[in-house]
N, C-alpha and C positions, 0 to 999 in steps of 0.2 A: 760571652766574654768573662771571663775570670776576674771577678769584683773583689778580692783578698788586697786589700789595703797594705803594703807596709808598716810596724807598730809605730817606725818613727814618723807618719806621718799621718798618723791616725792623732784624734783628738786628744785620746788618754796618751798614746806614747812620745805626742809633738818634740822633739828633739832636736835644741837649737845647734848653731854652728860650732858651739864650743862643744857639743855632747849630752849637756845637761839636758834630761826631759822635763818639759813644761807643758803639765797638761793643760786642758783648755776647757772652762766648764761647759756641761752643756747647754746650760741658759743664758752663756755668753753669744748673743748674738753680734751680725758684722754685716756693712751696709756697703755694698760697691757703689762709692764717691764718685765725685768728679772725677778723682786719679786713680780711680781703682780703690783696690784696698790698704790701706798706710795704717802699720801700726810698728808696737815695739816689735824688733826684729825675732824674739823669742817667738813671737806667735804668727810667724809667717810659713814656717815650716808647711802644714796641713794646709794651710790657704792655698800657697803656691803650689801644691800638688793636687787639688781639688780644680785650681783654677785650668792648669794644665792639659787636667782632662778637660773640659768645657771647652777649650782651646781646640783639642784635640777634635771632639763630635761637630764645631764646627766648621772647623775643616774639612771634615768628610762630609756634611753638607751640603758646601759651596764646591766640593773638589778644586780648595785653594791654600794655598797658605795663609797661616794666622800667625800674628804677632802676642808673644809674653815678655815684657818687657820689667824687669826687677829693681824697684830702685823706688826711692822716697822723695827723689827731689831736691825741695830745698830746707829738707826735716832734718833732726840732728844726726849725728853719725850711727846713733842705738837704735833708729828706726829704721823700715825697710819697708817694699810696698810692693805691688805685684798690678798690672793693668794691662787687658788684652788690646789686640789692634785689629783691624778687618781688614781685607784681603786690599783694600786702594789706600792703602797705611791713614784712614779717618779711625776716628774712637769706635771702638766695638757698637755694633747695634744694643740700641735701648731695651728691647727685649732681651737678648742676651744677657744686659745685665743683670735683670730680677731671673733668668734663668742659673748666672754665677751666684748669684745673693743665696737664690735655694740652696743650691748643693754647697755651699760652703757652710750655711747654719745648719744643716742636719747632719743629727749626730751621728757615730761612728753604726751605731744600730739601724739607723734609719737614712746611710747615705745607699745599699745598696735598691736597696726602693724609690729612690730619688732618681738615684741612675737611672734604673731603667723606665721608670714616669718619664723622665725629658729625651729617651731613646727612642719612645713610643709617639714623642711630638714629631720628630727629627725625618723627614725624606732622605735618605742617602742614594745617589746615584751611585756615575763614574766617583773612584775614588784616588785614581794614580795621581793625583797632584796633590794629595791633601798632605800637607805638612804643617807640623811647630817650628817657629822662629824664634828664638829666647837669645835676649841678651843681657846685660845686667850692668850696673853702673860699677864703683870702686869701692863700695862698702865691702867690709869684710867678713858679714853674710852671706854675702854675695854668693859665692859657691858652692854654700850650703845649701840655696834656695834653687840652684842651676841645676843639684843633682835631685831635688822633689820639683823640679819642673820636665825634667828628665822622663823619673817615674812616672808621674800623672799623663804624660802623654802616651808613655809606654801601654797601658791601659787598652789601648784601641791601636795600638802596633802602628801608630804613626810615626811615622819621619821627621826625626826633631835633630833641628838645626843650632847648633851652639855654637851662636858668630861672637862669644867674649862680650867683654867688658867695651862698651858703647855706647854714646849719648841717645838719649832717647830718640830725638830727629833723626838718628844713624837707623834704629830700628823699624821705625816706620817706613822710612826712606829702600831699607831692603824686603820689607815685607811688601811695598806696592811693586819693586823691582821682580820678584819673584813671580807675580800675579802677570806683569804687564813687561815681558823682556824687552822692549820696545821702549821703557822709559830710561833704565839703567841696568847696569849689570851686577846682580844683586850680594858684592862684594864690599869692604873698606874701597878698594882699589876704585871700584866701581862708583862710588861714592864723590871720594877725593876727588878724581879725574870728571866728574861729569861738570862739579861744582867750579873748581880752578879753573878751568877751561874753558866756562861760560865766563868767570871774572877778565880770566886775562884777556880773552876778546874783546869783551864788554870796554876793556880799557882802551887796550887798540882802536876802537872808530869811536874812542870819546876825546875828544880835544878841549882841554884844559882853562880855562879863560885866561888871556892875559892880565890880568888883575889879579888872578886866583893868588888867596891869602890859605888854601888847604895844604894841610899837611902829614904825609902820608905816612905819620905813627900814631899808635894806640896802644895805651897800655893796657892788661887784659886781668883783672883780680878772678881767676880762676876757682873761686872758693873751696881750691884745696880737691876737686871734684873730677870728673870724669874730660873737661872741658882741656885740660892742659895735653895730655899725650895726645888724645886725638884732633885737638886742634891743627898740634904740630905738626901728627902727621897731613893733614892737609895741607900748609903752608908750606911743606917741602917741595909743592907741586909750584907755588907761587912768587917767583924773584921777590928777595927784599927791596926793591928799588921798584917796585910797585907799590909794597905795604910792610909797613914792619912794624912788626909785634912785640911787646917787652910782656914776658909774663910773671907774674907773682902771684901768690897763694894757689902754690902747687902742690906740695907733701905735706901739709898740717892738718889738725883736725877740720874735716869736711864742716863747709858751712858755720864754722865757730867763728863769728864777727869777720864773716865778708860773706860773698855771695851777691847778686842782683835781690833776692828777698832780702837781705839785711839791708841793701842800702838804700830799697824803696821802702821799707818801711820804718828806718832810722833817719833815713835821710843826711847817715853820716858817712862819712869815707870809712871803707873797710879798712881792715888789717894792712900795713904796710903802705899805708898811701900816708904821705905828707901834707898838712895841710900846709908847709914851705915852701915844697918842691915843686920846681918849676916843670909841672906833670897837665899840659894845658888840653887834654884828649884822651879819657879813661873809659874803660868801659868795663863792665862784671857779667858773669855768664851765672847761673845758680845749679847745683851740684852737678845737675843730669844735662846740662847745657842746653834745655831747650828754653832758654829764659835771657833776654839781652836787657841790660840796662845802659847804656851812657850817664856819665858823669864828671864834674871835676870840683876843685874845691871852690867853695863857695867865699866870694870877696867878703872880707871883715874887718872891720880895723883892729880885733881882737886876734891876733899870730896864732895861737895856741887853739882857733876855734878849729872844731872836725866837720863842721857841717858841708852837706854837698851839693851844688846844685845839680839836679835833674834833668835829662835827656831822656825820658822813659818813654812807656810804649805807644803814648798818645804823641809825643813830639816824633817817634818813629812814625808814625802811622803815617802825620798828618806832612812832612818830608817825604815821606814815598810816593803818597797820594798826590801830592804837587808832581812830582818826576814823570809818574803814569801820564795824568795829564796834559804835561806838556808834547811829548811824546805822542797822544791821541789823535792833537789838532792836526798833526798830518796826516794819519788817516781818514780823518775827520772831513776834513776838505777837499779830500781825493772823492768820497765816498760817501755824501752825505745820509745817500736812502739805505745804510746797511751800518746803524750804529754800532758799537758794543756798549754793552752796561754797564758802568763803573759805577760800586757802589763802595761806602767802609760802616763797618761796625765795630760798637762800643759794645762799655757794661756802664752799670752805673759807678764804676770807681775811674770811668773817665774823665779828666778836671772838666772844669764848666768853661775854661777859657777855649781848651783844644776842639769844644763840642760847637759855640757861639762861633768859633772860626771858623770851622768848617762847613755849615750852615749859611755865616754871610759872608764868608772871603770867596770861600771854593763852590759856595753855590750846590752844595752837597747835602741833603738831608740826610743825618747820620742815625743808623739803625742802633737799638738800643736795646740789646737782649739781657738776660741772665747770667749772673756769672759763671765762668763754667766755658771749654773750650768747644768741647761735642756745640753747645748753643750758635757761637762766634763762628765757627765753621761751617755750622748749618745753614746760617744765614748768610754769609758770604758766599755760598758755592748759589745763591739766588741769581748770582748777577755774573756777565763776561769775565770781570775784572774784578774780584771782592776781596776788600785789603780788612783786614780784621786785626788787631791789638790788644790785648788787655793793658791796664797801666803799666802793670806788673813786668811788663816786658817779653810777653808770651802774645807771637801774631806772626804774621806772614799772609801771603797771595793767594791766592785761589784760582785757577784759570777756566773755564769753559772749553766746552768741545769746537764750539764755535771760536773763539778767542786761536784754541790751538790748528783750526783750520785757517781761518783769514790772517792772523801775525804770523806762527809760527811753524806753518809751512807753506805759506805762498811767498815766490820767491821776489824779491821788491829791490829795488835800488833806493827805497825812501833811508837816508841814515836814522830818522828818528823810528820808524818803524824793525829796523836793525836790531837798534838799540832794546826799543821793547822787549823783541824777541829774548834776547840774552840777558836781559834783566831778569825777563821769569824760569830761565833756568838757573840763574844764581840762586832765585826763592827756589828753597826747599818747601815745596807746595803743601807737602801730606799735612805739616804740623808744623808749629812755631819750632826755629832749628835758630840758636844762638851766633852758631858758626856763620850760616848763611844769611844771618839777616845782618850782620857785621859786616859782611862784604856787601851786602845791599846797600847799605848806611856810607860807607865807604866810596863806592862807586858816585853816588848820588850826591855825595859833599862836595867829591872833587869833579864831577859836573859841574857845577854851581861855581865852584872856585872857594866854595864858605869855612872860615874858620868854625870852631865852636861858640865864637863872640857874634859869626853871621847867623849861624842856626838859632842861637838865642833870641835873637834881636829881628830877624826879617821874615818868623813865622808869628807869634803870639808868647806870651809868657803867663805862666801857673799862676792859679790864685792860688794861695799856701791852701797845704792838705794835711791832713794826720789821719792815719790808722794805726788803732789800739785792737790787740787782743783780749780778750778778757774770758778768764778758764771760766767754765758753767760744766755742773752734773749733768745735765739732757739739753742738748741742743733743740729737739727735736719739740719741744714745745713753741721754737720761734716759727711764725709762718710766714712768708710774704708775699706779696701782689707785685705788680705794673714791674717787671723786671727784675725785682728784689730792693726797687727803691720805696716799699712801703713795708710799715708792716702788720699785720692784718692780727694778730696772736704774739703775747698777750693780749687780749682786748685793753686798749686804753694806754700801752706806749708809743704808741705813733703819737697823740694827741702834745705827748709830753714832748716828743721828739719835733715835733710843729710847734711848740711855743719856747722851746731852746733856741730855733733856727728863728724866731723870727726878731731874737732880740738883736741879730748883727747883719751888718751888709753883704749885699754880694753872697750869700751866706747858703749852703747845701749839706744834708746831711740824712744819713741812713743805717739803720744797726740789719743784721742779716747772719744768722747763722753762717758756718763753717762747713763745705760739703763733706769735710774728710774725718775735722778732730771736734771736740766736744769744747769749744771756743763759738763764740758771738762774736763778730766782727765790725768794727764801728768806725764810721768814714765820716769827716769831717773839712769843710773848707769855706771860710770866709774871708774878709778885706784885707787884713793883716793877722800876722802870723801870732801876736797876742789874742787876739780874738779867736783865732782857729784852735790854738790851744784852749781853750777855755769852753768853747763847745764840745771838743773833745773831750777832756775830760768829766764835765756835764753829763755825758750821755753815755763815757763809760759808768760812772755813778749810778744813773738810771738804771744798768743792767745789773750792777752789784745790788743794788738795792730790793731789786724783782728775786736777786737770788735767795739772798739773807731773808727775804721773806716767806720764803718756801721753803 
């Protein structure tokens, strides 16, 4: 294999989208996160061509397609970010990671010896199906990074696929398509039509309640992101007189005060929402659309306030997780000796009210992993049925093999067993998908017949919450235990964080590095919403204080 690097994509000659070269030192190391690699857009050039190839050897490995997917998220519009996908559209395997981690920290001298060190781990069989799938969000990087993901695959003469500018959910969704032609056809077309078509059935043998106070619009704060064209083009497949959609923050700076990340962690209405306007059913996607938040403004006797109340990924979760089960008792009773498993899982940024409910309403012991999707995913695919959420608005379904032999291909006259069935092809299974958990949400209200005032009121309601970032030079000295709800390093702030927490009611709190940026992370929630401030900022205090000490 011919290991000649391009200069623009070599460390020394890293070459952003404008042209400018930005080298990259060599003792600047880079850690594949949770989402992969995210940084300033300048310095993704060589990553994304490094990571390409990696893409590429595994592909010829598994003789399947691999997903590269270009995009930062819900980061500002100057950063950019690159993360693979495995052949059933889940997070790349966990060795693969520290196998990308290698070859992207060694230098331009010592990557062709890297190369072929992880050439020499590597089995390659058959190889006619190995391909790259790259797609990339609306940044204006974006292009730059499409043609070093290009290169990098070129490397190993594989067959790279550049399906455009796409929500991340679109890319995983075609990288399991490609694998499994059986699920979908690994196109937009393919996509759209598989998703609309499970809804508008879904709609079809759902009957409405006479009482039904739902109402079939939503507005959608796009954060300016990838979420508006391709939404629409979905929608095109689905009558407004099923659902209709009002979209805003479509062309402005991406993620600049809106976004599902702004408004779960401001907890204010984004950009162009009225806290006047009679807007009673909101909801925000965050850049790359794999992120759903609900919202609307929050009651105040104060007109001018922006605050918002939340729908997020626990009141999603724990709304679905009712729907499944209702739904089950008919199979349930048909078929007692051949349960399936319904299980959901949290992080610890799920509130304390959504976790106590689900525990003693729905009878549910809720799994409690790390933050982190690979985690949430891994644990969900444990059970038939595993509904997974982050607060953040990042979740979706999980089906089993079993699950997809007994619902969704034995053929049943039960309507609630119907119903199931097309429920979990609306979920976009691979990964949390903004688009399709909106039509989830959607379907499931107007089952129910529930306005936004019934969703509030006839599931549980939040104990106030705040998250604070707080920038730090080395994250990496934070360490944690029991899920990331402790934490173990520094020696001696946990201590501090247990006598913050025990001064108020009701009261939960946790500080935990950041998997991606050089930020501590710090969660807070007690009885009222003065109180929850006030630990809050307590324990961001503690971290500034551990800094300024150092």
């Amino acid at each position: 294999m011919d290991l000649t690097v391009p200069v623009e994509y070599s460390r020394a000659g890293n070459t952003t989208h404008s042209g400018n070269v930005h080298a990259i030192q060599d003792d600047e190391k880079f850690s594949y996160g949770t989402a992969g690699f995210r940084f300033k857009s300048e310095k993704l050039p060589f990553i994304v061509f490094r990571c390409a190839y990696v893409a590429s050897l595994r592909a010829r490995q598994l003789n399947s397609a691999i997903g590269v997917m270009i995009t930062a998220s819900h980061n500002p519009s100057c950063d950019n970010g690159v993360k693979l996908v495995d052949p059933s559209g889940d997070m790349l395997n966990e060795q693969w990671e520290i196998y990308a981690t290698e070859v992207v920290n060694a230098t331009d001298a010592e990557l062709p010896a890297a190369v072929r060190a992880l050439e020499k781990q590597i089995s390659v069989g058959k190889t006619q199906l190995s391909r790259v799938v790259c797609g990339m969000d609306t940044r204006c990087s974006g292009p730059c990074l499409m043609n070093a993901a290009r290169a990098g695959a070129a490397l190993f003469n594989v067959q790279f696929d550049d399906i455009g500018v796409v929500s991340t959910p679109m890319l995983h969704y075609a990288v399991k398509a490609f694998n499994e032609p059986k699920f979908a056809e690994p196109t937009h077309d393919g996509y759209y039509s598989a998703i609309a078509d499970s809804f508008k059935k879904l709609y079809e043998i759902t009957e409405e309640p006479k009482d039904s106070r739902y109402q079939p619009k939503v507005i959608v704060d796009c954060a300016n992101g990838v979420g508006a064209p391709r939404f629409r083009n979905l929608l095109e497949r689905i009558p407004s007189s099923l659902l209709e959609v009002e979209f805003r923050n479509e062309s402005e700076e991406l993620n600049q005060g809106c976004g599902a990340d702004f408004v779960k962690i401001s907890q204010k209405l984004p950009a162009n929402f009225s806290p006047t306007a009679a807007e009673p059913k909101c909801a925000s996607f965050d850049g790359d659309a794999d992120r759903l938040m609900y919202f609307r403004a929050k009651a105040s006797e104060n007109s001018e306030s922006n605050d918002a109340e939340l729908f997020d990924g626990d009141k999603i979760a724990v709304l679905i997780v009712t729907y499944i089960r209702e739904q089950l008792k008919d199979y349930e009773n048909s078929t007692p000796m051949e349960r399936l498993r319904l299980g959901i899982v949290q992080t610890a940024y799920a509130n304390g009210s959504s976790t106590r409910y689900i525990r003693e309403k729905l009878g549910i012991e809720p799994i409690i992993v790390p933050t982190g999707v690979k985690h949430l995913h891994e644990a969900a695919s444990e059970f038939d049925i595993g509904i997974y959420f982050e607060a953040n608005g990042h979740g979706t379904v999980v089906f089993s093999e079993i699950f997809d032999r007994i619902i969704r291909r034995t053929p049943t006259e039960s309507l609630p067993l119907r119903r199931l069935a097309l429920f979990s092809r609306v979920i976009n299974e691979t990964v949390g998908d903004a688009f399709a958990d909106l039509l989830a949400v959607e379907a499931v209200l107007r089952h129910y017949g529930w306005s936004m005032d019934d969703w509030a009121e006839k599931l549980y309601r939040d104990v106030p919450n705040v998250q604070i970032k707080v920038p730090v030079i080395d994250r990496s000295i934070f360490k944690t235990t029991n899920a990331e709800q402790t934490l173990v390093k520094p020696v001696g702030i946990q201590k501090m964080i247990d006598t913050d927490v025990a001064k108020y009611n009701n009261s939960r709190a946790f500080i935990r590095p950041s998997g991606t940026e050089n930020i501590v992370r710090v969660y807070a929630e007690a009885d009222t919403v003065e109180n929850t401030l006030q630990l809050g900022k307590s324990l961001e205090q503690v971290v500034l204080n551990l800094c300024n000490s150092n």
